[in-house]
C-alpha positions as semicolon CSV with decimal commas, in nm:
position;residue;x (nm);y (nm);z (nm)
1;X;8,029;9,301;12,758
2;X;8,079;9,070;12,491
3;X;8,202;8,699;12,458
4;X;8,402;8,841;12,086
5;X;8,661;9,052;12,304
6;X;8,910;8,996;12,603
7;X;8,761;9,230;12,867
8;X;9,104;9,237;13,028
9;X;9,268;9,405;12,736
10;X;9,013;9,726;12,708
11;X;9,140;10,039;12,793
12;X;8,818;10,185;13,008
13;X;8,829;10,618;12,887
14;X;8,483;10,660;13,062
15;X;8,179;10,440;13,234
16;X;8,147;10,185;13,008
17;X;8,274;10,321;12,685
18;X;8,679;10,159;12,637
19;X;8,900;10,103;12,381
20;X;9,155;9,761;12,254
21;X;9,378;9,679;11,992
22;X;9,262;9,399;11,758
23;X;9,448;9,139;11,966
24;X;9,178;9,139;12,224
25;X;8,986;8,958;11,963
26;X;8,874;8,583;12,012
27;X;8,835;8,549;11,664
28;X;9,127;8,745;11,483
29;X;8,982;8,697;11,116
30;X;8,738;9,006;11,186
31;X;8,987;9,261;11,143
32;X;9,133;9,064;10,827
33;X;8,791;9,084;10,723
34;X;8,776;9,451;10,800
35;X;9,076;9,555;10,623
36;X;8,981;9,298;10,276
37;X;8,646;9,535;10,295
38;X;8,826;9,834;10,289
39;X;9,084;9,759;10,044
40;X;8,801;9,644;9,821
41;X;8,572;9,955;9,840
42;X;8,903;10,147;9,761
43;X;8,985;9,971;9,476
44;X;8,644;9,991;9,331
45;X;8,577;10,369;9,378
46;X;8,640;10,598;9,125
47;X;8,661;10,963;9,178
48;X;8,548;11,240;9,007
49;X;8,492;11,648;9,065
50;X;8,162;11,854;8,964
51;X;8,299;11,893;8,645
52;X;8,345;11,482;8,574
53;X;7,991;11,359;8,647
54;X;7,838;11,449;8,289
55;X;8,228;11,354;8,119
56;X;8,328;11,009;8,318
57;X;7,990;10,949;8,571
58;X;7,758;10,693;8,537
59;X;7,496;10,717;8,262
60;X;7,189;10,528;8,402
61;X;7,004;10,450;8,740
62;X;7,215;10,471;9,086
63;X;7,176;10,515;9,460
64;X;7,377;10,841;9,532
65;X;7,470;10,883;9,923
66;X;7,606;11,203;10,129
67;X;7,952;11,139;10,225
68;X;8,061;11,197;10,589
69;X;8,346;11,363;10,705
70;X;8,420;11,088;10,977
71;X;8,577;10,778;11,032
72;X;8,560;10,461;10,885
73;X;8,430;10,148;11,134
74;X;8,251;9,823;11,099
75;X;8,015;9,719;11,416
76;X;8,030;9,378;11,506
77;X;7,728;9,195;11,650
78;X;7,737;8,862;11,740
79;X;7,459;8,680;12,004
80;X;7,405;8,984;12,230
81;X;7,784;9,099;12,242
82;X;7,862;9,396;11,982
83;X;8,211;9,618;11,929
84;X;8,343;9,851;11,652
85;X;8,664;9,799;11,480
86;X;8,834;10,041;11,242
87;X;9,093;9,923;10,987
88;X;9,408;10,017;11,212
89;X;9,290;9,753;11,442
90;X;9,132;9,989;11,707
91;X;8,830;9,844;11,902
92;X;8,548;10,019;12,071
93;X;8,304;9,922;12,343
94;X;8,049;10,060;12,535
95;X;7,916;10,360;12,313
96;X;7,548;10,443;12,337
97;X;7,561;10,400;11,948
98;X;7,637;10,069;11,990
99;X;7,350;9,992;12,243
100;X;7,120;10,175;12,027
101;X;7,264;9,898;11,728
102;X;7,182;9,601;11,971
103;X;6,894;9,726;12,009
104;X;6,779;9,743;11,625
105;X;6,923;9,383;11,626
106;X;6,754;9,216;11,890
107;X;6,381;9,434;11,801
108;X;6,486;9,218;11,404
109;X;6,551;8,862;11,580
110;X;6,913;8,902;11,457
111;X;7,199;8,699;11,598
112;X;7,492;8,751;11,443
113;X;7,563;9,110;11,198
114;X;7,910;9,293;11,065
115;X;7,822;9,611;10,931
116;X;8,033;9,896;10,780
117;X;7,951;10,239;10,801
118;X;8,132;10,652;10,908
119;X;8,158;10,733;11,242
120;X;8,103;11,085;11,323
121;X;8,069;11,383;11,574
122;X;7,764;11,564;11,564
123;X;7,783;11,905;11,597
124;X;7,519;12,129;11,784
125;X;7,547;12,408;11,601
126;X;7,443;12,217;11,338
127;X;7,754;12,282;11,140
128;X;7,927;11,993;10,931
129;X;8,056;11,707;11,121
130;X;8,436;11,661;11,090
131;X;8,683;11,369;11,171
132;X;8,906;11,584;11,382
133;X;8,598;11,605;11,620
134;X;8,598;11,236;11,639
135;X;8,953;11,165;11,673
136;X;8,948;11,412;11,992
137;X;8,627;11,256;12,150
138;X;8,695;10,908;12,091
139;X;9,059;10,899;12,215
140;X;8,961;11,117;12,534
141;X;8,604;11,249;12,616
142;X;8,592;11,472;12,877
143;X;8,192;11,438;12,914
144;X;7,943;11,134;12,872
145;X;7,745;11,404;12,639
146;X;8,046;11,367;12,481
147;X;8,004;11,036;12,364
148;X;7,633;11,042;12,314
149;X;7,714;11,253;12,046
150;X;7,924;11,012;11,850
151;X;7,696;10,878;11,572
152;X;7,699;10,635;11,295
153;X;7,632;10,625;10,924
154;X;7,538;10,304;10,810
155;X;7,638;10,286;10,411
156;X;7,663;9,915;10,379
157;X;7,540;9,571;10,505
158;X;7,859;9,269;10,479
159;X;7,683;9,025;10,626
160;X;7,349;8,911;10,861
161;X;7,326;8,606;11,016
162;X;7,651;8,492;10,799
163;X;7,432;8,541;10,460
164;X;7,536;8,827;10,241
165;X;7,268;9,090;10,171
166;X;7,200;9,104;9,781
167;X;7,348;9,101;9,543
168;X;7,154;9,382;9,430
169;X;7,262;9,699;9,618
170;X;6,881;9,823;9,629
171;X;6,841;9,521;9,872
172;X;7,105;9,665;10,089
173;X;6,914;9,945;10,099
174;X;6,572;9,825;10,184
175;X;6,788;9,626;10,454
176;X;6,951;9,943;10,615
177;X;6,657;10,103;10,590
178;X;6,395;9,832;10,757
179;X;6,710;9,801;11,008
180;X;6,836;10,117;11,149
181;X;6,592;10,423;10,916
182;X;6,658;10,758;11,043
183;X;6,735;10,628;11,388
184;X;6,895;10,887;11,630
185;X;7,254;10,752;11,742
186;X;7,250;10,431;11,453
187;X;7,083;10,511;11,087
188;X;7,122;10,475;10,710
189;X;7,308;10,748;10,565
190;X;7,114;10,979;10,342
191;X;7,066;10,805;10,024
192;X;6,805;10,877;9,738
193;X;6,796;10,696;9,379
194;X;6,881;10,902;9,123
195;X;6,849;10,857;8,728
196;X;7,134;11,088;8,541
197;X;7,331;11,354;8,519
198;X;7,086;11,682;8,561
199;X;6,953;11,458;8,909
200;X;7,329;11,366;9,024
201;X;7,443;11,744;9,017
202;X;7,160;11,863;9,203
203;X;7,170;11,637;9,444
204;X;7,587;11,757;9,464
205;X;7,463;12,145;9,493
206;X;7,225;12,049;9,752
207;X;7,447;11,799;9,979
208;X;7,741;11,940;9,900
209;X;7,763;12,336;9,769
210;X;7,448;12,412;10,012
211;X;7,458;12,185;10,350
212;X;7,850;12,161;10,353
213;X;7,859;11,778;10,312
214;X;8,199;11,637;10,228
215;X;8,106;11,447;9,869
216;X;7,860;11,276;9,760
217;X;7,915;10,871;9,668
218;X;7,779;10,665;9,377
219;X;7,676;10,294;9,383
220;X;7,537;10,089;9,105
221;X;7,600;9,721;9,018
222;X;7,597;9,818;8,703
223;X;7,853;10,106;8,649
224;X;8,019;10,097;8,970
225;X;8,078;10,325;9,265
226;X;8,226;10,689;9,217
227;X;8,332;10,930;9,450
228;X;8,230;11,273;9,404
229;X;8,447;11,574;9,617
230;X;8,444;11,971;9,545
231;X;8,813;12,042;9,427
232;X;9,099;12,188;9,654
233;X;9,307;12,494;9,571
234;X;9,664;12,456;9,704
235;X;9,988;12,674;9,695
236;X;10,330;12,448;9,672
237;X;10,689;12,484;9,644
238;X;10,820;12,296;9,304
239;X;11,170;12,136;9,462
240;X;11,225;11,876;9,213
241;X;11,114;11,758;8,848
242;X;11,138;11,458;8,603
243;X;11,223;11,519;8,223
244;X;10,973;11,311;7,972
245;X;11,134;11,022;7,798
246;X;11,093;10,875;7,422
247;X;10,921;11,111;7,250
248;X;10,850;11,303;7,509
249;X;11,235;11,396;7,554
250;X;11,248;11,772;7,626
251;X;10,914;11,810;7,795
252;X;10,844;11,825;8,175
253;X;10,704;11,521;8,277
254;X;10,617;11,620;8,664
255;X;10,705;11,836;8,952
256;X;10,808;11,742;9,280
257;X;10,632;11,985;9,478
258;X;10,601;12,052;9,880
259;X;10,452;12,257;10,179
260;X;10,630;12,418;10,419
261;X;10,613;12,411;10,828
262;X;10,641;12,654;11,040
263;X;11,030;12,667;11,102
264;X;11,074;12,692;10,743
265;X;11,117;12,353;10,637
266;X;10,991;12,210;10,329
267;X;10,765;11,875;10,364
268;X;10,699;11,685;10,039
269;X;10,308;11,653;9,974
270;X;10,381;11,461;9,634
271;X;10,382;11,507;9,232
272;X;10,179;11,707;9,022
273;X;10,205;11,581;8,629
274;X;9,900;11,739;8,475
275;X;9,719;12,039;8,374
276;X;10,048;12,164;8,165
277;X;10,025;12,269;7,805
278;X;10,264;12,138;7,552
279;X;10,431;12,522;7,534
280;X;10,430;12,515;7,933
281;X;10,580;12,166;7,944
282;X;10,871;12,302;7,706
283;X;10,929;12,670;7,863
284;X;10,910;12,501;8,209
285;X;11,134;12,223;8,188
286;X;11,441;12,484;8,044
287;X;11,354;12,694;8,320
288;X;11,361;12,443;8,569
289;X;11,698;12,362;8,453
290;X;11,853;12,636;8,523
291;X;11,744;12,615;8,891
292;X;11,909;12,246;8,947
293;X;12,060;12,216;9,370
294;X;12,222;11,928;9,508
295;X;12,005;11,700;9,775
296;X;12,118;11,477;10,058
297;X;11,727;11,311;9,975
298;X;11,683;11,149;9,643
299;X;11,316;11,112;9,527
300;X;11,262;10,854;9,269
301;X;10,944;10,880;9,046
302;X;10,649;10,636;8,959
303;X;10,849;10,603;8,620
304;X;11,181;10,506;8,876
305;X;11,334;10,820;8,736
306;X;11,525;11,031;8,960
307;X;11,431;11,385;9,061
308;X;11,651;11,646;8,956
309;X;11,620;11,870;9,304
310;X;11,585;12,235;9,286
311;X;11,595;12,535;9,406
312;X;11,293;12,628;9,638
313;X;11,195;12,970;9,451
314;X;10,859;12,838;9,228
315;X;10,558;12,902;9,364
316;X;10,245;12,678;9,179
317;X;9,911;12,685;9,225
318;X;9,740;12,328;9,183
319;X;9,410;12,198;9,210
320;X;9,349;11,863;9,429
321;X;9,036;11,611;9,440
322;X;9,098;11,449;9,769
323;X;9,356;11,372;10,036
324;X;9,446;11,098;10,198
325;X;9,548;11,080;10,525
326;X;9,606;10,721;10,679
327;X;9,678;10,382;10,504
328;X;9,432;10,061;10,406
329;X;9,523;9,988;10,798
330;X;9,444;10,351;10,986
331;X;9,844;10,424;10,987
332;X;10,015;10,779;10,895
333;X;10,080;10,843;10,583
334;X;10,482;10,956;10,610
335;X;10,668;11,252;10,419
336;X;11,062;11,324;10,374
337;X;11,114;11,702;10,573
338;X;11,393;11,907;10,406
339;X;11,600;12,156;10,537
340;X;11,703;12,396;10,250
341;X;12,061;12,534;10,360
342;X;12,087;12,866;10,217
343;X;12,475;12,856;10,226
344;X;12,570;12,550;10,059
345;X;12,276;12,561;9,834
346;X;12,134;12,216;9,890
347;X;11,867;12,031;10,063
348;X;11,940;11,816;10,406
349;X;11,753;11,524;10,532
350;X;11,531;11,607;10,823
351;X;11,265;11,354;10,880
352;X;10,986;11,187;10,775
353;X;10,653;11,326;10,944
354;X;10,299;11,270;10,888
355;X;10,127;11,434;10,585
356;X;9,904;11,287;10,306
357;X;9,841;11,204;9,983
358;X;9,688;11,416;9,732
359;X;9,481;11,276;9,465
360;X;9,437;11,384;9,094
361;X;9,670;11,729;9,123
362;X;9,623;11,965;8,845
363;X;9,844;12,190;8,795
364;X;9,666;12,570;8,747
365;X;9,939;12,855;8,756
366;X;10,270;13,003;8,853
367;X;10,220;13,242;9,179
368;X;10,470;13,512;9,104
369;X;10,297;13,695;9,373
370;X;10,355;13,499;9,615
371;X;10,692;13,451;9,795
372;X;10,859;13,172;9,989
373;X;10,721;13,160;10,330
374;X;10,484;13,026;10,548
375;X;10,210;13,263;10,518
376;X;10,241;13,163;10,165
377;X;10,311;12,785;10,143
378;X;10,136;12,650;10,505
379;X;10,121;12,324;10,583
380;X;9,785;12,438;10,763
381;X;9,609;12,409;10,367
382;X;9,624;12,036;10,447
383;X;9,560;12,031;10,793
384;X;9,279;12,305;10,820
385;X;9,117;12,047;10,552
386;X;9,194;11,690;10,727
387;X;9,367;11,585;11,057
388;X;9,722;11,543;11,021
389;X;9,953;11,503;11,316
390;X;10,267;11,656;11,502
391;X;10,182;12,005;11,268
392;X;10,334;12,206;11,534
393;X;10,624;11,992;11,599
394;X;10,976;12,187;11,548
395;X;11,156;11,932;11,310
396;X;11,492;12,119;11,318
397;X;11,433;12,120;11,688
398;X;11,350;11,824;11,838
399;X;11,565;11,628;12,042
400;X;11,603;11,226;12,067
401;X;11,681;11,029;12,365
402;X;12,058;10,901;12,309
403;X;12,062;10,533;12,217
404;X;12,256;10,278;12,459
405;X;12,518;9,988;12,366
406;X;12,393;9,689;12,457
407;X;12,641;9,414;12,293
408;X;12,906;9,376;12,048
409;X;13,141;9,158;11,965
410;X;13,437;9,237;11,699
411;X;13,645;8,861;11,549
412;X;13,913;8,884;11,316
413;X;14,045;8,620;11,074
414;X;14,366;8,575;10,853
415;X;14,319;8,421;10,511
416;X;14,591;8,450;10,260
417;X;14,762;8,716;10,435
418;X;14,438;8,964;10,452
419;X;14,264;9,041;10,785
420;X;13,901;9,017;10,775
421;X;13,690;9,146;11,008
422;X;13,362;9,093;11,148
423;X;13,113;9,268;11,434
424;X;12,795;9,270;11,562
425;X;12,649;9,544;11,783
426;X;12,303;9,546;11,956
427;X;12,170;9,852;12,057
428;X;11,837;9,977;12,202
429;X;11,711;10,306;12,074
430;X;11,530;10,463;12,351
431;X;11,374;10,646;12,111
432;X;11,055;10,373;12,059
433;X;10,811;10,590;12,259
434;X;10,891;10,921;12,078
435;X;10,883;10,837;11,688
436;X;10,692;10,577;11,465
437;X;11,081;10,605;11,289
438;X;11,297;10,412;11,506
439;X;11,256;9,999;11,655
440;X;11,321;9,966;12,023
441;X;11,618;9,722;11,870
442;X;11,893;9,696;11,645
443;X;12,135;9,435;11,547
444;X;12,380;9,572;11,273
445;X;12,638;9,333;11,150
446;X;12,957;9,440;10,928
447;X;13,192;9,163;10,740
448;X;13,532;9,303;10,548
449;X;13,715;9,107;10,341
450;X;13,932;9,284;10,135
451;X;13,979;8,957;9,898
452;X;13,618;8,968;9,782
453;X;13,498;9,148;9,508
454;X;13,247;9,332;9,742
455;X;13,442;9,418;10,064
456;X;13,207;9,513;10,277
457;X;12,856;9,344;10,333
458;X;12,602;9,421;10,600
459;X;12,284;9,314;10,798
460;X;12,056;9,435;11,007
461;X;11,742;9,355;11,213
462;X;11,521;9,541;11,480
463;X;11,274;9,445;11,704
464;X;11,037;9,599;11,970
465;X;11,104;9,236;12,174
466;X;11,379;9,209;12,338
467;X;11,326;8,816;12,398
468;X;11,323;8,891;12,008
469;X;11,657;9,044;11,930
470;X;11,805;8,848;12,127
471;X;11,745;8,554;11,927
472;X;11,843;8,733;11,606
473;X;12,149;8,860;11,793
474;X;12,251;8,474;11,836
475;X;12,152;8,346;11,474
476;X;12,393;8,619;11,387
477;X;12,681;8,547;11,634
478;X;12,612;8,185;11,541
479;X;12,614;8,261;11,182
480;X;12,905;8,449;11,191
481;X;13,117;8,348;11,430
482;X;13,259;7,997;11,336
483;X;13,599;7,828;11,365
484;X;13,894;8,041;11,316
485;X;13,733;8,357;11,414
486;X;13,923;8,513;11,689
487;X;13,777;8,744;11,939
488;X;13,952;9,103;11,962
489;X;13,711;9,266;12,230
């Protein structure tokens, strides 16, 4: 299907469409060149609510686009073989959207193309297009109609016929537009030129308050790009805060704040730090005081300041721009569970699980009518809003295959009339296939020495190889085990 890809490593799901991971790739660069894209467009965008286009948006002339609620993909064309690739490293073959790309290449006399763009489900009830759709269909379609209706946005040109298009983004989109148009399975994504303010929130009512779109985005080469999302209501548990320092000693810097599952666990979702008045940051930071717990999890801040934990009885009400759901490279984005234990009074290490990240929080208002439960605090505000995995997964519950012994080896030495002792165990976790958390492999080595001024020193390495940690396991035995150690095993 194409010359780019090792056929033998796709995955077919159904007919022709299939799926790879980036090492099928003859030419490993394009998803380096992928994820550089990404990390760039990131880096550049700014965002902003209603409320910010007239105070930080751009004042003159830009190119505003409806934002998709799907997934972000570059197609790859080059001489009549053409693939998707998403920043996680995920390939994708055989989609009618991708014939119907080929197509509008080969009708332009183009050989060689890497173009960026949303893929998305479409609907047909008409009804916004979401990325949980498109996780579900491209992972496992159950019919070829299925697949027909994945779609994509084209919101960017990187390259044609290894020539950059530009550098003026109105020739990108006279490109996309003499390319792909309003094409049926491949097209430009709505985009119309717009002049200021007044223009910029009309086009937001329209896309977004009226049709349900999920933002609206910005481009100009002269004031940059700016993302544009309605705001999120949320209701969190405050479970830890940060004092101010200097002279802002005896304020409330932030709150730790979290959602809670439903066995009654608390997952962090992050910090909220704004949105406080100066009375609020006094009154709240006393209060706060008095509700201090011990933790087994210690959170520091972006100021490396430790939380003080505390007890899960505030209730907040915050407002939130965006989330944030996978890394520059498609991975989860991971948050520490806690247990609280009502008897002891303190807060016990669960897990880490998938969540998000929440950008811009503002902090709104206390909920004294609310209470601490899950009808109250659900993690389902995130997830009814973006996908987020393993929601309905029992953290106090679950259950991980035992680990088995694989090696070790314990030596002894006698220096000065101290014992020292050194050991090396190799384990394999058997728990690989079940969490993201745990290697297949672990090496841990321990060396006492009661004559040093640090007694004990450790190491460790894991691996998913096992040719792997077996080589670390003999640097280590090779490293550690010289003349005059003595084997006690």
């Amino acid at each position: 299907m194409t010359a780019s890809i090792d056929m033998a490593q796709v995955k077919i799901l159904m007919k022709d469409y299939g799926t790879a991971k980036s090492t099928a790739l003859a030419d490993p660069f394009i998803h380096h060149r992928v994820l550089e894209y990404k990390r760039s467009m990131a880096g550049r965008m700014t965002g902003l609510d209603k409320e910010g286009i007239r105070k930080k948006g751009p004042a003159g002339e830009v190119y505003a686009s409806r934002k998709i609620d799907g997934e972000f993909n570059v197609v790859v064309y080059n001489e009549g073989g053409i693939f998707m690739i998403n920043p996680g490293g995920t390939i994708r073959v055989g989609l009618p959207l991708l014939q119907a790309a080929q197509a509008c290449f080969d009708r332009h006399k183009i050989r060689q193309a890497i173009v960026p763009g949303e893929l998305y489900f479409e609907r047909g009830d008409g009804s916004r297009p979401r990325v949980h759709d498109v996780m579900r269909v491209a992972r496992r379609p159950d019919t070829e109609d299925e697949l027909a209706s994945l779609k994509f946005a084209v919101f960017d040109i990187i390259e044609i016929d290894e020539e950059a298009v530009g550098p003026a983004y109105v020739d990108v989109v006279d490109k996309m537009e003499n390319l792909f148009g309003n094409g049926e399975l491949i097209h430009k994504v709505d985009t119309v030129k717009v002049s200021d303010a007044d223009e910029i929130e009309n086009i937001f009512v329209k896309w977004v308050e009226k049709e349900g779109a999920e933002g609206v985005v910005l481009r100009s080469d002269e004031y940059g790009m700016f993302k544009i999302k309605p705001r999120h209501m949320l209701d969190v548990v405050v479970v830890g805060f940060t004092e101010g320092s200097d002279e802002q000693t005896g304020l409330l810097h932030d709150m730790l704040i979290a959602v809670m599952r439903k066995e009654g666990t608390f997952h962090l979702l992050g910090r909220v730090g704004g949105g406080f008045s100066l009375e609020q940051r006094k009154a709240f930071l006393s209060d706060l005081k008095d509700l201090s717990a011990q933790s087994d999890y210690h959170e520091i801040s972006t100021d490396r300041v430790a939380y003080q934990m505390v007890r899960p009885e505030w209730i907040i009400e915050i407002s939130i721009l965006d989330i944030v759901t996978q890394t520059t490279r498609n991975g989860d984005i991971r948050r520490m569970v806690l247990n609280w234990n009502h008897k002891e009074k303190r807060y016990e290490i669960v897990r880490p699980m998938p969540l998000a990240s929440i950008i811009s929080p503002q902090f709104i208002r206390k909920r004294d009518d609310k209470t601490v439960q899950y009808e109250d605090l659900r993690l389902s505000q995130i997830s009814d809003l973006v996908e987020i995995p393993k929601t309905d997964l029992n953290t106090l519950k679950t259950k991980f295959t035992k680990s088995k012994m694989i090696q070790r080896k314990v030596c002894t030495k006698v220096l000065k009339g101290a014992t020292m002792v050194r050991k090396l165990v190799l384990w394999k976790t058997n728990k690989e296939a079940e969490s993201d958390d745990f290697p297949a492999y672990v090496v841990y080595a321990t060396d006492f020495s009661p004559n040093r001024k640090t007694p004990l020193n450790r190491d460790i390495r894991v691996s998913n190889s096992k040719e792997q940690i077996e080589e670390l396991w003999k640097q280590l035995e090779e490293k550690n085990f010289v003349k005059g150690w003595q084997s006690v095993d």
